[in-house]
Jmol script that loads the backbone (N, CA, C; Angstrom):
load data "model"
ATOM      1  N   UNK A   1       0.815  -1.188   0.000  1.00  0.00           N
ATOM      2  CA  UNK A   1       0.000   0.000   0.000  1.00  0.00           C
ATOM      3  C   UNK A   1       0.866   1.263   0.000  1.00  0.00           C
ATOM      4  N   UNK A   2       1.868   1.387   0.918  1.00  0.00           N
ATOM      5  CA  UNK A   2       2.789   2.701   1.134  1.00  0.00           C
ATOM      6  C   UNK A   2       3.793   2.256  -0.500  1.00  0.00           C
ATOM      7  N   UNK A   3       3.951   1.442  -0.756  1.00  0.00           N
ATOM      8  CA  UNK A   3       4.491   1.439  -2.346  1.00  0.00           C
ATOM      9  C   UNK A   3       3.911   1.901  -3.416  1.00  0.00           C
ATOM     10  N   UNK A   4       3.022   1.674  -3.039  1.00  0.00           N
ATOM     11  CA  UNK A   4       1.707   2.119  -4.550  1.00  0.00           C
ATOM     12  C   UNK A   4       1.469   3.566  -4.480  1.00  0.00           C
ATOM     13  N   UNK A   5       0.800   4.176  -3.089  1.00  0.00           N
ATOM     14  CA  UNK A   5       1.288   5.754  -2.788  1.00  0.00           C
ATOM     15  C   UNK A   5       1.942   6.645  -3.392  1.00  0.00           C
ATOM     16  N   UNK A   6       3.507   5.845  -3.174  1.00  0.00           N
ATOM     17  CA  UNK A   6       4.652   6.451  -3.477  1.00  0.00           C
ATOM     18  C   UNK A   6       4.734   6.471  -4.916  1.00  0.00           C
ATOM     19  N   UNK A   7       4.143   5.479  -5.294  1.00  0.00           N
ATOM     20  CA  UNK A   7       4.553   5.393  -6.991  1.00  0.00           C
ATOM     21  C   UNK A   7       3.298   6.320  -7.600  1.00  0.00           C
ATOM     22  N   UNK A   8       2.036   6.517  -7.232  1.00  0.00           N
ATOM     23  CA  UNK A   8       1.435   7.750  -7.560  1.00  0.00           C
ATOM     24  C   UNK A   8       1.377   9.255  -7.424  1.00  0.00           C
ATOM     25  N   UNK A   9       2.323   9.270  -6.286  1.00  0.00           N
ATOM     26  CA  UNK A   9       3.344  10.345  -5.898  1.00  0.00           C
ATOM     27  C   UNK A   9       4.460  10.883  -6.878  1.00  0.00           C
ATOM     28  N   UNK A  10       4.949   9.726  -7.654  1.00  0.00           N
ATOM     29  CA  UNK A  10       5.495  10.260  -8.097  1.00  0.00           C
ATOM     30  C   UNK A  10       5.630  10.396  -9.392  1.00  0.00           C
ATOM     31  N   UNK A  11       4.339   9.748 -10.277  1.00  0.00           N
ATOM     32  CA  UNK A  11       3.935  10.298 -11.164  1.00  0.00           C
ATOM     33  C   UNK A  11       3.239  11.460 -11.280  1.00  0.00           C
ATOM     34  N   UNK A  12       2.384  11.697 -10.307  1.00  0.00           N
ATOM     35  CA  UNK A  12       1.621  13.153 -10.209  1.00  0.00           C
ATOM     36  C   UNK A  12       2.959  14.064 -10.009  1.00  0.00           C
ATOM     37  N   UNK A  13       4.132  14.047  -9.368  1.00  0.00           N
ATOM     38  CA  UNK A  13       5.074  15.147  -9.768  1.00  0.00           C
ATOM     39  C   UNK A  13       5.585  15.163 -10.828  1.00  0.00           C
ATOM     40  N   UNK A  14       5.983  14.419 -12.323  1.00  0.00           N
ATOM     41  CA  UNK A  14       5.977  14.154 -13.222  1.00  0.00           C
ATOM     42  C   UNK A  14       5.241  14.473 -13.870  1.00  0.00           C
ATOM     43  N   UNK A  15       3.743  14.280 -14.116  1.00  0.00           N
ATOM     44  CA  UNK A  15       2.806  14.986 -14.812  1.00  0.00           C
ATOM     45  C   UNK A  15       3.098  16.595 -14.397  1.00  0.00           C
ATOM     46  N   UNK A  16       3.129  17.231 -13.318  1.00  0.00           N
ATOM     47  CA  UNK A  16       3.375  18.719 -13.093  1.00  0.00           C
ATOM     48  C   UNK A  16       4.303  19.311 -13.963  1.00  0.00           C
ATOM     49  N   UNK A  17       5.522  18.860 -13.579  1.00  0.00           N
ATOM     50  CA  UNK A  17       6.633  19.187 -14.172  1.00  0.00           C
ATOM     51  C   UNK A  17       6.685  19.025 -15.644  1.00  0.00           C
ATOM     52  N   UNK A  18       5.567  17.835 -16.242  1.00  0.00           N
ATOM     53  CA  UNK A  18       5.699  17.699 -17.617  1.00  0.00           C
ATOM     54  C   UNK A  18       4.993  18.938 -18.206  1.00  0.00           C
ATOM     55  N   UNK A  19       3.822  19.902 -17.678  1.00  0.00           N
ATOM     56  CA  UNK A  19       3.420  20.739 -17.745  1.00  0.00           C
ATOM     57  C   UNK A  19       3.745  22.130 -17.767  1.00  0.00           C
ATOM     58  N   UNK A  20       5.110  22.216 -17.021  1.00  0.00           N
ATOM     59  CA  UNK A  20       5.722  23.460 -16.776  1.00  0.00           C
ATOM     60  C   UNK A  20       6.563  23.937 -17.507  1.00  0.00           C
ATOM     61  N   UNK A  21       6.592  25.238 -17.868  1.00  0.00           N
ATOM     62  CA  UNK A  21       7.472  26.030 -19.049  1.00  0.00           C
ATOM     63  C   UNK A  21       7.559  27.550 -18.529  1.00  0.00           C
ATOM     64  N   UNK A  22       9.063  27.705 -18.297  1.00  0.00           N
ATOM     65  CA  UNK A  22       8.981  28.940 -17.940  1.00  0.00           C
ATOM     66  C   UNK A  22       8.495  30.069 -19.328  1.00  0.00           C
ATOM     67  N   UNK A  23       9.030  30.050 -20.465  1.00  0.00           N
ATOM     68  CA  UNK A  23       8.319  31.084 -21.264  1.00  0.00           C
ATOM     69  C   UNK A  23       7.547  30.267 -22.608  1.00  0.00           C
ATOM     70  N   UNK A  24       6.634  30.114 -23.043  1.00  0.00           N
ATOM     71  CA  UNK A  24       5.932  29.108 -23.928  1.00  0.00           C
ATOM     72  C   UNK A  24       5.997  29.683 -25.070  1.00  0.00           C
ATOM     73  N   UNK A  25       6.560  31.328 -25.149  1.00  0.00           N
ATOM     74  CA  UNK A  25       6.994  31.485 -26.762  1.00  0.00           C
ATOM     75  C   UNK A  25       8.595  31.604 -27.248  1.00  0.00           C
ATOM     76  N   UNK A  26       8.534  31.160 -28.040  1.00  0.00           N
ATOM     77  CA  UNK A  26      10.178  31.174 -28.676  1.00  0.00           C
ATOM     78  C   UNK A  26       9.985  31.433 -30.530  1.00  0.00           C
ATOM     79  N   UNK A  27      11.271  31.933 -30.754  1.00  0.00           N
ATOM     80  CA  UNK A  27      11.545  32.455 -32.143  1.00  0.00           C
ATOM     81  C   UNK A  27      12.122  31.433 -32.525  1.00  0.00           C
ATOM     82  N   UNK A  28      12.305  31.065 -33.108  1.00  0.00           N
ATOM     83  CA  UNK A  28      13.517  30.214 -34.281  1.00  0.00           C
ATOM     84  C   UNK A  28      14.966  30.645 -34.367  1.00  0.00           C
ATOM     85  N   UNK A  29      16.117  30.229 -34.040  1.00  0.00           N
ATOM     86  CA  UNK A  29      17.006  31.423 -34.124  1.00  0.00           C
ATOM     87  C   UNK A  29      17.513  30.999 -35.655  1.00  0.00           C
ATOM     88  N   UNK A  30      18.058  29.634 -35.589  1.00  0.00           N
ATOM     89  CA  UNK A  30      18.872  29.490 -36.577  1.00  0.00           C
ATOM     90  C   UNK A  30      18.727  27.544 -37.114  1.00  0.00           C
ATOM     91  N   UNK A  31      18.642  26.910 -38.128  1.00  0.00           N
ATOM     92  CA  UNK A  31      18.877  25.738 -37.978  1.00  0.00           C
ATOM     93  C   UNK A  31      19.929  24.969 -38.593  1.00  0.00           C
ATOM     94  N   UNK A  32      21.359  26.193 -38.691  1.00  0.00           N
ATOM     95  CA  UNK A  32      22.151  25.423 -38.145  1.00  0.00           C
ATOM     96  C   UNK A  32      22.536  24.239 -37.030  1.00  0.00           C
ATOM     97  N   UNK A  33      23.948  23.449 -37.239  1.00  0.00           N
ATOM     98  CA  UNK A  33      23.555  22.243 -36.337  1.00  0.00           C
ATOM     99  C   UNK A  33      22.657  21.506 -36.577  1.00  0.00           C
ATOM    100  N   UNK A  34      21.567  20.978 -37.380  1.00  0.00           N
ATOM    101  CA  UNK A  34      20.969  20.545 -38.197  1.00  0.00           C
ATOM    102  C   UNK A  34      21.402  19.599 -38.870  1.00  0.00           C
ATOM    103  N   UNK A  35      21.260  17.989 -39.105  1.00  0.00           N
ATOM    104  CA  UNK A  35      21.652  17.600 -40.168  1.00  0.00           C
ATOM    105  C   UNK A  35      20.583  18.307 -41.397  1.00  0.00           C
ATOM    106  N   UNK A  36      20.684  18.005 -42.950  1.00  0.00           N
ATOM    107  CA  UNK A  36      20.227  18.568 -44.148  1.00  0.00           C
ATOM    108  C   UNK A  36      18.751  17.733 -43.617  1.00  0.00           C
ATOM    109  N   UNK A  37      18.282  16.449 -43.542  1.00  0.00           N
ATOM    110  CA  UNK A  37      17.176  15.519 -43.669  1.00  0.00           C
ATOM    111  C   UNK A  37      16.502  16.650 -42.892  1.00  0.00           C
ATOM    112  N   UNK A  38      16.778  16.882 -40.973  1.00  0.00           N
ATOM    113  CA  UNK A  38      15.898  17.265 -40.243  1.00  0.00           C
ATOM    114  C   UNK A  38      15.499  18.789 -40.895  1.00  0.00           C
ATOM    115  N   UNK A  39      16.645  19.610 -41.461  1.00  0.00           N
ATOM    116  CA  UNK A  39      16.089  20.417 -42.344  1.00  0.00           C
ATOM    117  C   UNK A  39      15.113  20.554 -43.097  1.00  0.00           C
ATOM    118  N   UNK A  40      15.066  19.619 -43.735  1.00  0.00           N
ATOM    119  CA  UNK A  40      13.810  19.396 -44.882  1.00  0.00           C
ATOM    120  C   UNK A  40      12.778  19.509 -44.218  1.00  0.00           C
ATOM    121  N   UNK A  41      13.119  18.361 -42.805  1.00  0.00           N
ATOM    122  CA  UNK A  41      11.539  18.022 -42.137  1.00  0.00           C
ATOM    123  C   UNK A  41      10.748  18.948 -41.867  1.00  0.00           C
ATOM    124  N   UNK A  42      11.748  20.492 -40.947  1.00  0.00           N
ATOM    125  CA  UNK A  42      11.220  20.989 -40.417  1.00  0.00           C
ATOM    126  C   UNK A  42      10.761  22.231 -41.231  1.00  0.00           C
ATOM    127  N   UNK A  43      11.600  22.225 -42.363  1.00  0.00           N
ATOM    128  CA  UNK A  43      10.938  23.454 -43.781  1.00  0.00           C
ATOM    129  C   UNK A  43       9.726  22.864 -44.028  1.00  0.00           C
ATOM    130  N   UNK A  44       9.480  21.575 -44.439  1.00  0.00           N
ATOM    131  CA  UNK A  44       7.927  21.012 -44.960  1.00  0.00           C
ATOM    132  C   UNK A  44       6.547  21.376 -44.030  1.00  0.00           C
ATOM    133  N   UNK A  45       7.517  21.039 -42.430  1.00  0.00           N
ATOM    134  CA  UNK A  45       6.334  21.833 -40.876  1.00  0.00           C
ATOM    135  C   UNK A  45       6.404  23.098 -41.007  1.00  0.00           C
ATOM    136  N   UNK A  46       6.803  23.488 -42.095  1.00  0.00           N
ATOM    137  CA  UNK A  46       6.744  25.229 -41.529  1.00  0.00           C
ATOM    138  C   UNK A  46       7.243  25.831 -40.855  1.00  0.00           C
ATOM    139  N   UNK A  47       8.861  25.422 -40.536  1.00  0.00           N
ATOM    140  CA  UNK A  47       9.295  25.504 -39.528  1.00  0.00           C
ATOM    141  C   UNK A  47      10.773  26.299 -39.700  1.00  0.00           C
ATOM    142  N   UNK A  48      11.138  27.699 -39.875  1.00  0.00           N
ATOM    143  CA  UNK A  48      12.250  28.173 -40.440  1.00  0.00           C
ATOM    144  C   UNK A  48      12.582  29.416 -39.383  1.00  0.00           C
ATOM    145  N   UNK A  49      13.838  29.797 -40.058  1.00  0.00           N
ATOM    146  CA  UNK A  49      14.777  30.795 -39.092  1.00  0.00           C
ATOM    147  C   UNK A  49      14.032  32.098 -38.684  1.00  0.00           C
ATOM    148  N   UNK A  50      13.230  32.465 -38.007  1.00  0.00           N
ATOM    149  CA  UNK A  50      12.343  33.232 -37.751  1.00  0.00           C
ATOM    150  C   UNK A  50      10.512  33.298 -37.149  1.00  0.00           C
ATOM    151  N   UNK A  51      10.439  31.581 -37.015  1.00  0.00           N
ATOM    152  CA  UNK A  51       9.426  31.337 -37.030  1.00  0.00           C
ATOM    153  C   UNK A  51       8.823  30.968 -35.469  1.00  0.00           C
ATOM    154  N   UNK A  52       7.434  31.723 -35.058  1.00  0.00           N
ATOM    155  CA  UNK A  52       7.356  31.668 -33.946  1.00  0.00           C
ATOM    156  C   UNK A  52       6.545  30.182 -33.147  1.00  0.00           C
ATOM    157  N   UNK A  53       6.810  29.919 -31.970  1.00  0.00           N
ATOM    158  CA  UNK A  53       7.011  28.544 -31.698  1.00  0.00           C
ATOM    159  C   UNK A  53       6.279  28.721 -30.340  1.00  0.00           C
ATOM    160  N   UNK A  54       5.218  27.929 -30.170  1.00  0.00           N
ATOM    161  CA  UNK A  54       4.781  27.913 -28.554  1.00  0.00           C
ATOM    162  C   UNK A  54       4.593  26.445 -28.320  1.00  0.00           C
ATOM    163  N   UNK A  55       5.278  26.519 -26.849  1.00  0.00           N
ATOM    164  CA  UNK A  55       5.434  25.909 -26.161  1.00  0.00           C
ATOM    165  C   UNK A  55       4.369  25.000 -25.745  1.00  0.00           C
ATOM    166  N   UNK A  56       3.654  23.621 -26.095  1.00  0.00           N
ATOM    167  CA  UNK A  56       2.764  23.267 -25.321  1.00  0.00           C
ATOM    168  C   UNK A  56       2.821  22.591 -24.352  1.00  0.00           C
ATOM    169  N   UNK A  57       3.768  21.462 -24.326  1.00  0.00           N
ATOM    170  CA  UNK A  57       3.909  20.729 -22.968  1.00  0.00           C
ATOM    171  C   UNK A  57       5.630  20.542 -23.468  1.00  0.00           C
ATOM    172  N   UNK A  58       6.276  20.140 -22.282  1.00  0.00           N
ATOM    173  CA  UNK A  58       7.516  19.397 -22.250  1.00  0.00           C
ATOM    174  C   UNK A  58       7.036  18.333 -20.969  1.00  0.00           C
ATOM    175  N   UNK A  59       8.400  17.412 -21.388  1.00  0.00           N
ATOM    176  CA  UNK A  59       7.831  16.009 -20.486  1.00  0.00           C
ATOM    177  C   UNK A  59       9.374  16.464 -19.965  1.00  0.00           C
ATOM    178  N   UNK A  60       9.666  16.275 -18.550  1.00  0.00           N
ATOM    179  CA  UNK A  60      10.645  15.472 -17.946  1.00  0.00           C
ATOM    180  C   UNK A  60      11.983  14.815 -18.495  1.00  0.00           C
ATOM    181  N   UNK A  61      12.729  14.884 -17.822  1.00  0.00           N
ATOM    182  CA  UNK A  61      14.266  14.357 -18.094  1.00  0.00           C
ATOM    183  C   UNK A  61      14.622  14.335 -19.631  1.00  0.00           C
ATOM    184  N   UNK A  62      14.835  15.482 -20.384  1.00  0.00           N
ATOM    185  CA  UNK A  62      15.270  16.023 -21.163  1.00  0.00           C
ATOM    186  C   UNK A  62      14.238  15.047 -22.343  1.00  0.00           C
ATOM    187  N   UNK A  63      12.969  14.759 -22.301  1.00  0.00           N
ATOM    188  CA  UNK A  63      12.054  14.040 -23.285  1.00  0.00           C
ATOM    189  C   UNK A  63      11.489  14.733 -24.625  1.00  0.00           C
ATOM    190  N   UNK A  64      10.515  14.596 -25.281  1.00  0.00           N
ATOM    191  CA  UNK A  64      10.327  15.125 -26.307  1.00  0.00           C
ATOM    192  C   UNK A  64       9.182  16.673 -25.813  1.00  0.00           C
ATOM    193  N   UNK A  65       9.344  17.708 -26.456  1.00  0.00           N
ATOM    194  CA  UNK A  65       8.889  18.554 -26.550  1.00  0.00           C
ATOM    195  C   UNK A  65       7.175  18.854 -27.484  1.00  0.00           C
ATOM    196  N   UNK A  66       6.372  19.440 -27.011  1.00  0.00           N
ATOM    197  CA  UNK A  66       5.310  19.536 -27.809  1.00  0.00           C
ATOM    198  C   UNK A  66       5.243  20.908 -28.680  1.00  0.00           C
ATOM    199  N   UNK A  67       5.282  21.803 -29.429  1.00  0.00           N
ATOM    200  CA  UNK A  67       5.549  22.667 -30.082  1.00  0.00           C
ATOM    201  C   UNK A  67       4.004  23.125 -30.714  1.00  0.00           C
ATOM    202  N   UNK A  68       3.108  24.184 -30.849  1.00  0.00           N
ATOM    203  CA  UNK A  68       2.366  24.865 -31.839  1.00  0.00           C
ATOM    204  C   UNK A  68       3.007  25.962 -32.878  1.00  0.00           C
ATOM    205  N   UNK A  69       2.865  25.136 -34.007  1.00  0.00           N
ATOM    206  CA  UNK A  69       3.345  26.337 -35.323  1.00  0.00           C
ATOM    207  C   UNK A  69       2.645  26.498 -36.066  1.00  0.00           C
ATOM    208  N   UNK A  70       1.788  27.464 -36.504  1.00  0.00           N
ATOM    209  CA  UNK A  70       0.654  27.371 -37.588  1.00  0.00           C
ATOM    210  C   UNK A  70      -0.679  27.033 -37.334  1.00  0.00           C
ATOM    211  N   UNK A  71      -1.772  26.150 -36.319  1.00  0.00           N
ATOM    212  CA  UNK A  71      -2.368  25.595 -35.485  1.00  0.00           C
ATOM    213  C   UNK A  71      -2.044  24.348 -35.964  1.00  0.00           C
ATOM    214  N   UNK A  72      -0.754  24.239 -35.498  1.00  0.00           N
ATOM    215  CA  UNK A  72      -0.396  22.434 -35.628  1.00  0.00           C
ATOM    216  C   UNK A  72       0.809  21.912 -34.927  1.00  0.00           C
ATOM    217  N   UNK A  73       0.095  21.067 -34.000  1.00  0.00           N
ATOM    218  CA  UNK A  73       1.462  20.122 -32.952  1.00  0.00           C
ATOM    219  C   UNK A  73       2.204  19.401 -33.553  1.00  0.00           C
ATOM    220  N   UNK A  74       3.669  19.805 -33.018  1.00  0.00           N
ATOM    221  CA  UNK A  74       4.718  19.245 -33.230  1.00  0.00           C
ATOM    222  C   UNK A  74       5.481  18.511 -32.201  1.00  0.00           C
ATOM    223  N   UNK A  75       5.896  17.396 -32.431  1.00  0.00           N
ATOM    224  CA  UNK A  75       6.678  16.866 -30.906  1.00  0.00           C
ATOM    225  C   UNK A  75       8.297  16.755 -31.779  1.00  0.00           C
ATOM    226  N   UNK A  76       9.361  17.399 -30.965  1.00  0.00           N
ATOM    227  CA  UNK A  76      10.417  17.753 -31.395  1.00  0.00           C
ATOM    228  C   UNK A  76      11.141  16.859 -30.464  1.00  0.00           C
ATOM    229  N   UNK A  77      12.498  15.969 -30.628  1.00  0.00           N
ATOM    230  CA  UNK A  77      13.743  15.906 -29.875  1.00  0.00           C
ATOM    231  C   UNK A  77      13.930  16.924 -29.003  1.00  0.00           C
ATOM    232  N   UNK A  78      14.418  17.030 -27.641  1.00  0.00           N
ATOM    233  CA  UNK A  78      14.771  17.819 -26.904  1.00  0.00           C
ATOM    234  C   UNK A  78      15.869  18.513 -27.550  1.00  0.00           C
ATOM    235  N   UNK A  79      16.793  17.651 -27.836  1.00  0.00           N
ATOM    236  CA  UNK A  79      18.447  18.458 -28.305  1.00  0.00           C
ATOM    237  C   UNK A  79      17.818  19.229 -29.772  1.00  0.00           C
ATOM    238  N   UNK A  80      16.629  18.763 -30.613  1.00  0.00           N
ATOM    239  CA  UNK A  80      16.208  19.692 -31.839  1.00  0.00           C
ATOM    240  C   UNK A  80      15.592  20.976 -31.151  1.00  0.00           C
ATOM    241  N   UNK A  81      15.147  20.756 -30.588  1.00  0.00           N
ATOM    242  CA  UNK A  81      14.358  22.047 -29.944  1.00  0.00           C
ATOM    243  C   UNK A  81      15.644  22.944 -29.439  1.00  0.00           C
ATOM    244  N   UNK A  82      16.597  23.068 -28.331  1.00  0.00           N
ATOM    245  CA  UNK A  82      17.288  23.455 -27.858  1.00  0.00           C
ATOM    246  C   UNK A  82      18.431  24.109 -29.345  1.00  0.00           C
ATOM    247  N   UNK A  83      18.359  23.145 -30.457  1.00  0.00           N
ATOM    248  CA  UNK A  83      19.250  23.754 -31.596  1.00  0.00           C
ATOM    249  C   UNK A  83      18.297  24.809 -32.053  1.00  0.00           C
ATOM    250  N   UNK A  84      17.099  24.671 -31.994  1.00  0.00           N
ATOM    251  CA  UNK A  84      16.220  25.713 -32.932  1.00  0.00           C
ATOM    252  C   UNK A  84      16.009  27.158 -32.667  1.00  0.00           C
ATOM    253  N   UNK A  85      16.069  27.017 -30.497  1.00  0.00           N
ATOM    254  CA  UNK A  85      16.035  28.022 -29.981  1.00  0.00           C
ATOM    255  C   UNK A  85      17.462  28.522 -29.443  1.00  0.00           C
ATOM    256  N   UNK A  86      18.436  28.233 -30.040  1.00  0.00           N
ATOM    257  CA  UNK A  86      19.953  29.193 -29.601  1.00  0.00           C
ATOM    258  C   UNK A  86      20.911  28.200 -28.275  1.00  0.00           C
ATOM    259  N   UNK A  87      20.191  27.048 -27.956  1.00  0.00           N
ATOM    260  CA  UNK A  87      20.573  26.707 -26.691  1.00  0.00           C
ATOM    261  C   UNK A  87      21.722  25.881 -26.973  1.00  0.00           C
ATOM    262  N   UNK A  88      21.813  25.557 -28.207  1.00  0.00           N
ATOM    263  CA  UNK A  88      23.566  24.785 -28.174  1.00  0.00           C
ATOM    264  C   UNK A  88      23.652  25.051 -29.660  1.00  0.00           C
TER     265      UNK A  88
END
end "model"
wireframe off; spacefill off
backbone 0.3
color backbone group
């Protein structure tokens, strides 16, 4: 019983955190760092050096990202997202 608790404990902090975003809009900076393929992908989504990006959910321990561009969800790689917005 105190196991099961704990383990709904600590998905409900997980769901929170998968929810939380300190700013939910971002620009596009650059998609350099890019291989050419994910390029394509993300020109075909509409998705280029200037283009504005909100935030819908992120999950936990560096997981995939949810993105609105255009009225349409995108779930991005963490490390793609972080190249798109200036972060490496």
């Amino acid at each position: 019983m105190v196991q099961n608790f704990h383990h709904r404990k600590v998905l409900m902090t997980m769901q929170l955190l998968s929810q939380q975003t300190a700013s939910p809009h971002f620009e596009v900076h650059s998609l350099s760092g890019l291989d050419d393929l994910m390029v394509r992908r993300l020109h075909r989504l509409g998705i280029r050096s200037g283009s504005r990006l909100t935030v819908v959910r992120q999950y936990p321990f560096h997981g995939p990202i949810i993105i609105q561009v255009d009225q349409q969800r995108i779930a991005l790689r963490y490390a793609v997202f972080q190249v798109l917005i200036g972060g490496r």
